[in-house]
Structures are given as C-alpha cells and as structure tokens.
Steps between C-alpha positions, in 0.01 A plus 500: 500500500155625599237488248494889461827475419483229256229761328753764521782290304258372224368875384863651567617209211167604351610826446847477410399247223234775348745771515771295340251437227556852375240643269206271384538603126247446238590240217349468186160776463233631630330125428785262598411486892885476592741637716867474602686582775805759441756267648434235270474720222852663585651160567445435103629877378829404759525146296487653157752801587758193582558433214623839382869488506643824709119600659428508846108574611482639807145682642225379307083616517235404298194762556190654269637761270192715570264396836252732293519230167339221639261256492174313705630135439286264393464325830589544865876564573688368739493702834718862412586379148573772232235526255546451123705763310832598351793393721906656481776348658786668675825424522861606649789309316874513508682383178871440365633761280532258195228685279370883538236464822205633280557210296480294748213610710327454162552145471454496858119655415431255225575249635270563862181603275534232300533233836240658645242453204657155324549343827287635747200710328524784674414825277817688571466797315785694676843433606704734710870464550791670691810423521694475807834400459797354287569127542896349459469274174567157728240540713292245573073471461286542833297164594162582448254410832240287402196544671367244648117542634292314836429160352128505489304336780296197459125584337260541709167370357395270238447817238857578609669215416310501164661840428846400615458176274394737240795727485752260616381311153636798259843467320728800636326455862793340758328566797239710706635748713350667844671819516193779464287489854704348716343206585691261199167450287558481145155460419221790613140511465234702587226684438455865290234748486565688135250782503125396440618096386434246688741367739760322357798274583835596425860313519873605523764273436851510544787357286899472452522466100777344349735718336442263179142635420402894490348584821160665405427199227485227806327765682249504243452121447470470907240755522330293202538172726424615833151703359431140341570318734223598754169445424416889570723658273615758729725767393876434515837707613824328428827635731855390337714530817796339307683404191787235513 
C-alpha cells in the first residue's frame, strides 16, 4: 500500500467514526463545557426501554427543540457541536397490545425524559413518539449495539500526558477515546483568539463514562482536573463518546 493510500484509509475511518458519532449534543448548561455524541446518548435511551416488558424502540433522534433557543457556550465546542439549548427526542416504537398504546407510549415518555436527565444530563424538554406497529406478546427484546469509540492514541507532549493523567484520574472516566478528528487523539490543544482577549490556550478531551456515574457530573469534575492540571489554566471541552 502506497503512502497516499495509507492517507486515504486513515481519513475514510476518520470519517466514518465522526459520522457514526451522530449529533455532538450539549450536556449540562450553557456553563458545563460538555458534549455527547448522539450514539452514545441513544445507546442509554435503547438500555432503559429494555426493560419495559412488551416495548420495542425502533428509530431514535435526539436534536434542539428550537435551533432559534440557543445558547453561546461557555467555552469552545467541539468542531460542529450543537450549542446549548432545549433538546426533544424522537422516537418510532412498536408495542404488545397488553395495555391501551397511549398508555404505553406514556410510560414509554417518562421513562426516556427521565434517562435522559437522571442518567445522562441532557435537558430533554420534548419527547416525540409514534407508533409503528403491534408486537406478538412472546416476543423477544432487541440487543442493544454498544458503541464502542477509536481507543485514543498515545499523548503527544508532556502537557498532553498531564491532561490524559488528569482525566483518566476521575471516578466515572474508563477510558479516553479518539473518535472526533480522525487522527485517534483524545486530548486537543491549541490556541483561541476570543474577540479583543489575549490569546489563550484551550483543551478538548474525550471520554467513555461508565454507565455507573451521570455523564455530565464526570464531565464536570474532568474539566475541573484537566484546567488544574496545567499550569495555564486553559479553557476546557469535555466529549463523552460512550457510556458502558
């Protein structure tokens, strides 16, 4: 294989990683600095729906419930990350005929709103559901697809590693992932220009959470860590990629 096409592989895997990502989605507010992907956000919704007795979830989306009712976060997002505002979820589901389907699609509500907030901290504000068709009484759940992220790449630099130590240090943190960019790095920094500041440094990180802690309170403590742990204080971005 030629070295152009070695290029060509790596940013083809690049970009089927990002697009499997989904959405970036904002968790937590305007002041929490964290995102997560759709696909592990739908992974936990698919997980919680389980264990409804006669419910099967089929299409799933996670979206802003207005683009217009939004707001600047409080640092820089990750690269074509939603913004900070109201979210609804969407949903197709089929269900046995054991109790009238309203009934059921309201549990079915209840019980997605309250996953996404308790478990996750997304602000689901919304949830939209259709459904689609009538299950037999005996049949059996769908597996639910975990996703499973690029392992991250080994740091790059001495501030790096620091970061990487930082977050890696955080109860609910399993592992960094390298999905977002394409080139496996977990850990991101750089430079930013904010208006008529001074230049600044900023860092992204990116996490699988375990499904034991809520998703935006690790993201919180690693932003906490990671700003800490250099001697700059830069800003911080935290990217769950997965819960498991």
């Amino acid at each position: 294989m030629t070295t152009t096409d070695r290029t060509t592989d790596r940013w083809t895997r690049a970009v089927r990683n990002q697009v499997g990502l989904g959405r970036l989605l904002p968790l937590g507010g305007v002041r929490d600095g964290a995102w997560i992907s759709e696909q592990a956000a739908e992974a936990v919704l698919r997980r919680a729906a389980q264990g409804m007795r006669g419910v099967r979830l089929d299409a799933l989306r996670i979206a802003l419930t207005d683009p217009d009712d939004v707001h600047e976060p409080a640092v820089p997002p990750p690269p074509s990350a939603l913004p900070p505002g109201p979210l609804r979820v969407t949903a197709d589901f089929a269900a046995t005929a054991t109790e009238p389907l309203p009934a059921t699609a309201e549990r079915l509500r209840g019980l997605l709103a309250t996953t996404s907030t308790d478990r996750l901290g997304l602000t689901v504000t919304e949830v939209d559901l259709r459904v689609t068709a009538l299950l037999d009484e005996d049949a059996e759940p769908d597996s639910v697809r975990q996703p499973e992220p690029a392992r991250a790449a080994k740091p790059g630099g001495p501030d790096e590693e620091r970061v990487a130590d930082a977050a890696l240090a955080v109860p609910g943190v399993i592992r960094l992932t390298g999905a977002l960019g394409g080139l496996g790095h977990a850990v991101h920094l750089e430079q930013r220009q904010s208006g008529t500041a001074l230049p600044h440094r900023h860092a992204r990180v990116e996490i699988a959470v375990s499904a034991d802690h809520r998703a935006v309170d690790v993201a919180r403590e690693v932003r906490e860590r990671v700003r800490e742990a250099l001697a700059d204080h830069p800003t911080v971005a935290v990217l769950v990629t997965a819960v498991s």
